[in-house]
C-alpha positions in Angstrom: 0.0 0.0 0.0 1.0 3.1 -1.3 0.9 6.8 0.7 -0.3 9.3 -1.7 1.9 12.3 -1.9 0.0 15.5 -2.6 1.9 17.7 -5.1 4.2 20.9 -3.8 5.7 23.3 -5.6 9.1 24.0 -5.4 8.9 27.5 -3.8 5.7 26.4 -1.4 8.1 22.8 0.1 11.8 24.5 0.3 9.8 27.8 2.3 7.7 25.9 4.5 9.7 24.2 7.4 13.0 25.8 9.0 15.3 23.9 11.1 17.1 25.9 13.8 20.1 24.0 14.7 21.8 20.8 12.7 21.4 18.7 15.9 17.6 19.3 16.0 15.2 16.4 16.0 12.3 18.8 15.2 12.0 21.4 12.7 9.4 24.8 12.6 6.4 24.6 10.2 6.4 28.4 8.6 2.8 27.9 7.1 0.6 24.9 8.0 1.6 22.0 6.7 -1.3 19.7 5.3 -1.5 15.8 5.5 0.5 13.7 2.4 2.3 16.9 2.0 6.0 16.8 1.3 8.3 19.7 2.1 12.4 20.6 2.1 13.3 21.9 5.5 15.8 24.8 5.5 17.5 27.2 7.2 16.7 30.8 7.4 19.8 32.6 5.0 22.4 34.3 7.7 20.8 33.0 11.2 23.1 32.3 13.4 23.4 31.5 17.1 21.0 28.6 18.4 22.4 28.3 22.0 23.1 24.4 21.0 25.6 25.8 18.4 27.1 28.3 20.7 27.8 25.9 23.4 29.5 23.3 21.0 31.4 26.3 19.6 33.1 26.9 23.4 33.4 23.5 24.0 33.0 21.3 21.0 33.8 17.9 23.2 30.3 18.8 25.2 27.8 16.5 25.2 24.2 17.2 25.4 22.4 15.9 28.2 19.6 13.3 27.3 19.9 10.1 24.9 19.7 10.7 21.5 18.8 7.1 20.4 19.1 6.2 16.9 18.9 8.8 14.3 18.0 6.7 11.5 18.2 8.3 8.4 20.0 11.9 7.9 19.0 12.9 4.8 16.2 16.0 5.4 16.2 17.3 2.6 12.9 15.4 1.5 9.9 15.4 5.1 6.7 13.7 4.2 3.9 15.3 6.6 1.8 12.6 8.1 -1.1 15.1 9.8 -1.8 18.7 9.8 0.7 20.6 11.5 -0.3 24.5 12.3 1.7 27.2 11.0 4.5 27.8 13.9 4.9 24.3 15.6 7.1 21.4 15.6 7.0 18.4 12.9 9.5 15.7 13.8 12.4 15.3 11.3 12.9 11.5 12.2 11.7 8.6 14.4 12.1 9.9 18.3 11.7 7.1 20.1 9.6 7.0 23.5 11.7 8.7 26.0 14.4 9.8 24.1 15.0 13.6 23.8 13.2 15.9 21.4 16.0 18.4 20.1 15.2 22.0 19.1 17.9 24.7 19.4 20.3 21.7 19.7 18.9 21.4 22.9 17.1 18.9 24.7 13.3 20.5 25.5 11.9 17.5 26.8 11.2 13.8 26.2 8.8 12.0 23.5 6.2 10.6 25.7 5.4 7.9 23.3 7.3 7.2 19.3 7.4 9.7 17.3 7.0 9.1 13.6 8.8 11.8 11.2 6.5 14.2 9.5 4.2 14.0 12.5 3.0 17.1 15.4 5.2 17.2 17.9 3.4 18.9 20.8 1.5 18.0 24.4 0.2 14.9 23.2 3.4 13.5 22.4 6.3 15.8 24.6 6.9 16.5 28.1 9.2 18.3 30.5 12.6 17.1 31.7 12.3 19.7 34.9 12.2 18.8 38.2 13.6 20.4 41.3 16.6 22.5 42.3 20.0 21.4 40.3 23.4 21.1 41.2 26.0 23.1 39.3 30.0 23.4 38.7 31.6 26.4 37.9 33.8 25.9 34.4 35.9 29.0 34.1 35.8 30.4 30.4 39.2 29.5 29.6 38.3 25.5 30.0 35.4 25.9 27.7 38.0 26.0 24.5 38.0 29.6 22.3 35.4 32.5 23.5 31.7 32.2 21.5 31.8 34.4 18.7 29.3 37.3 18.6 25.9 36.7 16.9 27.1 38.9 14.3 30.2 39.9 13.0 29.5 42.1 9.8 28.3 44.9 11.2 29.9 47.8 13.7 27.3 49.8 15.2 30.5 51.1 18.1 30.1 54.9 16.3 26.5 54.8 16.5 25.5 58.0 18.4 22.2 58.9 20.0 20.7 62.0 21.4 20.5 61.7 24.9 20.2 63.6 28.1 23.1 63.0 30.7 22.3 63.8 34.0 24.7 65.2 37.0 25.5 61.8 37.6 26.6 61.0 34.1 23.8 58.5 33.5 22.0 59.5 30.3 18.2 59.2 29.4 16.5 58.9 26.4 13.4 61.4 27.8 12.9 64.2 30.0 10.1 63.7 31.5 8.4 64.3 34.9 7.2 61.7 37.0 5.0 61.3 40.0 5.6 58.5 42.1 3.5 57.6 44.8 4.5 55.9 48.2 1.3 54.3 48.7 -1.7 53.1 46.9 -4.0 55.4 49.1 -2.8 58.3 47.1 -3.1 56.8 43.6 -6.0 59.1 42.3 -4.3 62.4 43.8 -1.4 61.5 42.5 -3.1 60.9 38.9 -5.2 64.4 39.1 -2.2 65.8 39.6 -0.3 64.5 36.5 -3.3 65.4 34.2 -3.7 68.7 35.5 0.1 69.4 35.0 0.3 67.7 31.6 -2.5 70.2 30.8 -1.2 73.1 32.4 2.7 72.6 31.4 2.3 70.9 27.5 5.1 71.1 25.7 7.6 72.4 27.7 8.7 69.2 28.9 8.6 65.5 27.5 5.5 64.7 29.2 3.8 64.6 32.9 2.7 61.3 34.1 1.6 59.5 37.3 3.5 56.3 38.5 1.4 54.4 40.9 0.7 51.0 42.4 -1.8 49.6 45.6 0.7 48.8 48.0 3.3 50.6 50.4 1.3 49.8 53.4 0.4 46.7 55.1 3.5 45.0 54.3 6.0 44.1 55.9 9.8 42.4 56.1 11.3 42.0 52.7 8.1 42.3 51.0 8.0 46.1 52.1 12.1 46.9 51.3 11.5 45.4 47.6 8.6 48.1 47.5 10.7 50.7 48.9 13.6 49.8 46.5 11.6 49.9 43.2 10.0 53.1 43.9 13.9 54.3 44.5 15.1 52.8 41.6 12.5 54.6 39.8 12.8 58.2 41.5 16.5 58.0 40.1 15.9 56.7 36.6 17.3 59.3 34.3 14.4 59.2 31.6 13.1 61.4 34.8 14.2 65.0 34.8 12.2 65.6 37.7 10.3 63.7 40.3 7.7 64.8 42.7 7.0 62.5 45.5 3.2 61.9 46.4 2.9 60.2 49.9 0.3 59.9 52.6 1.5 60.5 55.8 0.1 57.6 57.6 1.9 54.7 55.5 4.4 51.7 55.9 6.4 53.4 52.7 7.5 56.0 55.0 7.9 59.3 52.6 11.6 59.5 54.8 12.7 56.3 54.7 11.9 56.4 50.7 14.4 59.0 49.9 16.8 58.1 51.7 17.0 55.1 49.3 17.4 56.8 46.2 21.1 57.8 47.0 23.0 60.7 45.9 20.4 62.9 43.9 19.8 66.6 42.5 17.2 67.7 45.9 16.2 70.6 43.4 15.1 67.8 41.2 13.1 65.7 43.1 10.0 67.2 45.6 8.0 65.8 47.4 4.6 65.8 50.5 2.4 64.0 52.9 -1.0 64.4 51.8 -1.9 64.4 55.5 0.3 67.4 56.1 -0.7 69.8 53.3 -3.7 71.8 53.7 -4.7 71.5 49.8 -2.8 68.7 48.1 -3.3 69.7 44.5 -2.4 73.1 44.4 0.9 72.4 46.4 1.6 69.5 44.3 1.3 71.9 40.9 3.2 74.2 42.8 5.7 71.4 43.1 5.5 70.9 39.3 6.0 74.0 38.5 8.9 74.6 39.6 10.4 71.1 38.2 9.2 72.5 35.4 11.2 75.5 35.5 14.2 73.3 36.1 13.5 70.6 33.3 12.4 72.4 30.4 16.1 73.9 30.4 17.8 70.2 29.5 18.6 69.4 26.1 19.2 66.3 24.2 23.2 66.1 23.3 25.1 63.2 21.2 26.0 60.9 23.1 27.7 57.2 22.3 25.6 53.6 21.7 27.8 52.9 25.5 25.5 55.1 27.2 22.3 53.3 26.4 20.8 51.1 28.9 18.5 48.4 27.3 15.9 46.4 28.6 14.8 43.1 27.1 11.6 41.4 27.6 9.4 38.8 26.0 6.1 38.5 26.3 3.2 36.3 24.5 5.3 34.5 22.7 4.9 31.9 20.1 6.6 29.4 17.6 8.8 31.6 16.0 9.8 34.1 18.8 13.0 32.0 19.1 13.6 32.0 15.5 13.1 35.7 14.3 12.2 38.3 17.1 14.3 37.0 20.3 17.7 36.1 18.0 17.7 39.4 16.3 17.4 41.5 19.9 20.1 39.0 20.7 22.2 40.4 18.2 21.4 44.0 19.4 22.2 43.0 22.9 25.7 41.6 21.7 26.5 44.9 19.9 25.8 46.8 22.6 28.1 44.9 24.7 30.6 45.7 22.1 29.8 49.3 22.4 30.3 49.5 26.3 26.7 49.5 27.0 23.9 47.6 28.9 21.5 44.9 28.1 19.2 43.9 30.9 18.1 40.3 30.8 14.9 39.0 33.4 12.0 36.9 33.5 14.1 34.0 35.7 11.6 31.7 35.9 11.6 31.5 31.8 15.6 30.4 31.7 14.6 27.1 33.5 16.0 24.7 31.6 18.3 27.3 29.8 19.9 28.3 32.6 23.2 26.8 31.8 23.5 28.5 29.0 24.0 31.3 30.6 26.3 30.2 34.0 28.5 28.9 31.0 28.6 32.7 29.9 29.9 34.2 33.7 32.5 36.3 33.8 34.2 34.8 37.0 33.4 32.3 39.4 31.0 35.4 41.7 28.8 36.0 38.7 28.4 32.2 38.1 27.6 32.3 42.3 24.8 34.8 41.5 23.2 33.4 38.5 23.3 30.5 40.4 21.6 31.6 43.4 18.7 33.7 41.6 18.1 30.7 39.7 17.7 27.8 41.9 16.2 30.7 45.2 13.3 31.3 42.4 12.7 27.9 42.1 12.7 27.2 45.7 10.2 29.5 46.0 7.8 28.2 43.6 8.2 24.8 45.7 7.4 26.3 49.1 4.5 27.5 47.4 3.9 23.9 46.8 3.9 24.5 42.7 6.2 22.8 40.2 8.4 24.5 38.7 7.6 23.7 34.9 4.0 24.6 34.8 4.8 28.1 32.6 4.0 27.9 29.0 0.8 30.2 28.7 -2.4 29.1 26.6 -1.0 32.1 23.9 2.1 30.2 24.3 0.5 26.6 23.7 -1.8 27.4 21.0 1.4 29.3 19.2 2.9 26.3 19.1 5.3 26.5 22.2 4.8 23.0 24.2 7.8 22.8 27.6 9.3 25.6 29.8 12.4 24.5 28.3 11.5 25.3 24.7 10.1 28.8 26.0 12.9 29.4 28.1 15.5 28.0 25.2 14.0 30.4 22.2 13.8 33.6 25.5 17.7 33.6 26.4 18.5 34.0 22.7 17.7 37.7 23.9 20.4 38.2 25.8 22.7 37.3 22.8 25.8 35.4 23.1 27.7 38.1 25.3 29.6 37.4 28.8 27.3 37.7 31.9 28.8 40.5 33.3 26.5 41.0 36.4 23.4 39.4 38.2 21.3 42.1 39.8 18.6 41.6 42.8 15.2 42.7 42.8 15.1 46.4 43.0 18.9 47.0 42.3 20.4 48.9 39.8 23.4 48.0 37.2 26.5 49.4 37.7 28.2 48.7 35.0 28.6 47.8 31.3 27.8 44.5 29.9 25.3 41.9 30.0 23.1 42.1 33.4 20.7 39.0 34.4 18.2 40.7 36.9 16.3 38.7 39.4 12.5 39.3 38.4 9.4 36.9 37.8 8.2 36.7 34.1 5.1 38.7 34.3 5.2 41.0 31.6 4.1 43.9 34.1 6.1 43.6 37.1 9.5 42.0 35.3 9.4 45.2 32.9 8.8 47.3 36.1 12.2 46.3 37.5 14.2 46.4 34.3 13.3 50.1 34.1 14.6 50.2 37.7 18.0 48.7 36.8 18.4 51.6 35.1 17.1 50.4 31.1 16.0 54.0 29.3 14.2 52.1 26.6 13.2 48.0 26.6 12.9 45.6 23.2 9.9 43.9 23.9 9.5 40.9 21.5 5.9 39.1 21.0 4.1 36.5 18.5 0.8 36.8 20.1 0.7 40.8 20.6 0.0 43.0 23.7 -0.7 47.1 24.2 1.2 47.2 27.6 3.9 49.7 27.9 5.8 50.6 30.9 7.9 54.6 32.1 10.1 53.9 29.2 10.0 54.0 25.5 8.7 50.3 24.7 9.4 48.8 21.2 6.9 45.9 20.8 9.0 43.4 17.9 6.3 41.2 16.6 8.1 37.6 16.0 5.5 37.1 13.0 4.2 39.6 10.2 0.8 38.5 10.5 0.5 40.3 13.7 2.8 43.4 12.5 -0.3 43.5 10.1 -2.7 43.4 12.4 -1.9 45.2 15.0 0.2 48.3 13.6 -1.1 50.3 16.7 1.1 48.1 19.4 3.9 46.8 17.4 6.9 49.1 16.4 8.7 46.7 14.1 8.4 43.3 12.2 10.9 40.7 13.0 8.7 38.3 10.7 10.6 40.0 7.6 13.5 37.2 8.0 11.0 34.9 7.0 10.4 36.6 3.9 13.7 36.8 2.9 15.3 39.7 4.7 18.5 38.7 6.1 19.5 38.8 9.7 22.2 41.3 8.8 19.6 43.6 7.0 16.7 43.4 10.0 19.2 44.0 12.5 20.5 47.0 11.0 16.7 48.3 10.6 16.0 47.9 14.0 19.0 49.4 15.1 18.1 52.4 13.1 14.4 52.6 15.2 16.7 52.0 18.2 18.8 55.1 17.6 15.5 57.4 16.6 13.4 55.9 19.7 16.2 56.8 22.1 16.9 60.0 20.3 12.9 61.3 21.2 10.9 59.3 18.2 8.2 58.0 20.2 7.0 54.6 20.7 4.1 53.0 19.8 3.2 52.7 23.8 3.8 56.1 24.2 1.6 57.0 21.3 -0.9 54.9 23.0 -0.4 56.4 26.4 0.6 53.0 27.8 2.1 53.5 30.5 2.6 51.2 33.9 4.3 50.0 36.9 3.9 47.0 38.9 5.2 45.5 42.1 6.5 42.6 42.5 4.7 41.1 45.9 6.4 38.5 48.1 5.1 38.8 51.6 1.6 38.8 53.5 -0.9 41.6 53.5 -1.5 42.4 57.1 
């Protein structure tokens, strides 16, 4: 018996599957694949970088973890599909045998849960998670690993790129000058936001814009859980996108306005302002007052050049889908390693969504302390999912699912691509701010909100936010949302800022990163953001503690 084959053209079978890394097991489906279909897999022309290939590139006698089994026959040049497979998930290359390792990356992302038959849906039915519990991990200084990773790209020298910025008294440079208000508890939310209307009203267009930071807690709380508050609103009072800050507290509160300040640090007192509702006889008119003469202060700053090193970068995933890993998180990668060239700072977060990736990066450390840290952040977050009495694994998203995204170890695999292929330079705590150049791995959950919230308070002046499923959510800073796919480019031209999905089209890696260094440049130099267009602005706090 005979299967029938149902006729492709050639264009339509060598465009239609893409295979990330040589070792891979699985390949990506770029349309949907129909039953009795037959289809070339290829690679995308000029991507580079799947974290399998850069960790056989440091140390080429690494083996994987998992067993392989047999891979049968090589030859993938010819893939017969067996069912439908939707546009964005995973059709098996060649026979995986029950409990053998499904490969994507060049990394394991879990195991086949029963045999897997090439040209078949690889997906819940058929994959699990390898996760467990905490892991155990040995430092390998770089120098055993064999020669340094090479950068994601190496045809391209963005080091003279300038920007116009404004630096600040403590050299840091921002890419707005705005005015914030910041509230030390939720009780003054609403004053706080009349406030910010009436100034942005009364004050337009002499400074980049008024707006109201707020968030429900500061009281109540207690322990750590209060000190993380505290030391994200400080973070944020000192951010340099802020020209001036006015202070909104309560009088009453945990967040007490005193022991807020004295968190910030060193800062310009004619800059920031600040009073207890409780104490002021009328709250609004000595909080425009306050405004007003920020304003005065502000409105004198102007934008100067300043160098690509200056530029503090956040970078964020959110809804993500199939191709995230392929097109939108590899090329922000590529930004984040030419940064690092520059002398600046990319911000990496979401720990919970490097689980099963996390090696990747400790292999990266720049000494043995920053391994200690990445370490620590790692296996502390997934302690505390356990003593919450969760597992660990349970992450991928319905968006996530139905975009074809099955383990926590594929979403975390295609999510660390972001942070390129550069050295981790430094691991930051909750609330803390970087320090200096290079690659940063900041302790934060993966919540879109409240992970975005602390990059901004490491310091990032403008965050690359990459999603395949789409979202309006924008946070203090400029917020480029990269769609991973054109379709939603397409469809959502109000939220997305640019479309990683052109590699799939035949734009080059080289060619799209270039582009989107360009937007980088005008964004930080006062082009606005779709977000900010949008008037999408929030904060959120991380909450760890009880709620007295």
């Amino acid at each position: 018996m005979h299967t029938y084959l149902k006729p492709a053209s050639h264009s339509r079978a060598r465009d239609a599957v893409h295979i990330i890394d040589p070792a891979d097991n699985v390949a990506v489906a770029l349309r949907q694949l129909e039953p009795g279909e037959t289809v070339s897999p290829t690679v995308i022309p000029g991507r580079r970088g799947a974290p399998g290939e850069a960790l056989r590139e440091a140390s080429p006698e690494a083996l994987l973890p998992g067993d392989y089994g047999d891979s049968g026959d090589s030859r993938r040049d010819i893939l017969h599909v067996r069912e439908l497979i939707p546009r964005g998930h995973k059709v098996a290359l060649r026979r995986i045998a029950a409990g053998n390792a499904v490969l994507k990356y060049g990394w394991p992302i879990g195991q086949a849960r029963c045999d897997i038959e090439p040209g078949s849906l690889v997906h819940s039915e058929n994959l699990t998670t390898q996760l467990t519990g905490l892991n155990q991990y040995e430092y390998q200084p770089a120098a055993s690993l064999g020669s340094p990773v090479s950068p994601l790209t190496d045809s391209l020298d963005f080091k003279a790129l300038e920007f116009m910025g404004y630096r600040r008294r403590n050299g840091r440079v921002g890419t707005r000058n705005e005015i914030w208000v910041i509230t030390t508890v939720g009780c003054v939310t609403r004053t706080a936001q009349r406030i910010a209307r009436l100034g942005t009203e009364r004050f337009a267009g002499r400074v980049d814009g008024v707006h109201a930071l707020t968030h429900p807690f500061g009281c109540s709380q207690l322990g750590d859980d209060l000190a993380h508050t505290r030391k994200i609103l400080a973070s944020l009072i000192a951010h340099p996108n802020a020209g001036g800050v006015l202070v909104v507290g309560l009088g009453c509160e945990s967040n007490q306005l005193s022991k807020l300040l004295a968190e910030v640090g060193d800062y310009d007192p004619a800059r920031i302002r600040s009073f207890s509702a409780q104490a002021s006889e009328d709250e609004m008119e000595e909080g425009l007052a306050a405004l007003e003469a920020l304003v005065e202060i502000v409105e004198c700053d102007e934008r100067e050049s300043c160098p690509l090193a200056a530029l503090a970068i956040g970078l964020k995933c959110g809804g993500s889908d199939g191709f995230s890993g392929i097109t939108a998180n590899p090329l922000v990668g590529r930004i984040a390693d030419q940064l690092c060239a520059a002398g600046g700072t990319p911000i990496l977060t979401e720990i919970p969504e490097v689980f099963g990736a996390e090696q990747l990066l400790m292999r990266r450390a720049v000494d043995a302390g920053v391994f200690a840290g990445v370490v620590s952040v790692v296996n502390n977050f997934k302690q505390y999912f356990l003593d919450h009495g969760q597992p660990i694994y349970e992450n991928p998203s319905p968006g996530n699912i139905a975009g074809g995204i099955t383990t926590l170890e594929e979403k975390s695999l295609g999510a660390v691509q972001k942070g390129g292929r550069a050295p981790v330079s430094q691991v930051l705590l909750y609330g803390e701010r970087a320090s200096k150049p290079g690659l940063a791995l900041l302790e934060a959950p993966g919540n879109d909100a409240v992970s975005s919230t602390a990059l901004v308070a490491a310091g990032a002046t403008l965050l690359l936010f990459t999603t395949g499923r789409g979202t309006p959510l924008g946070f203090p800073v400029p917020t480029l949302k990269i769609a991973s796919n054109s379709a939603l480019a397409q469809k959502k031209p109000r939220w997305i800022d640019f479309d990683a999905g052109q590699v799939l089209a035949g734009t080059s890696m080289d060619e799209a990163e270039a582009r989107l260094m360009d937007l980088i440049i005008d964004t930080a130099s006062g082009k606005p953001a779709r977000n900010e267009l949008n008037d999408e602005r929030e904060i959120a706090i991380w909450k760890t503690g009880v709620t007295l």
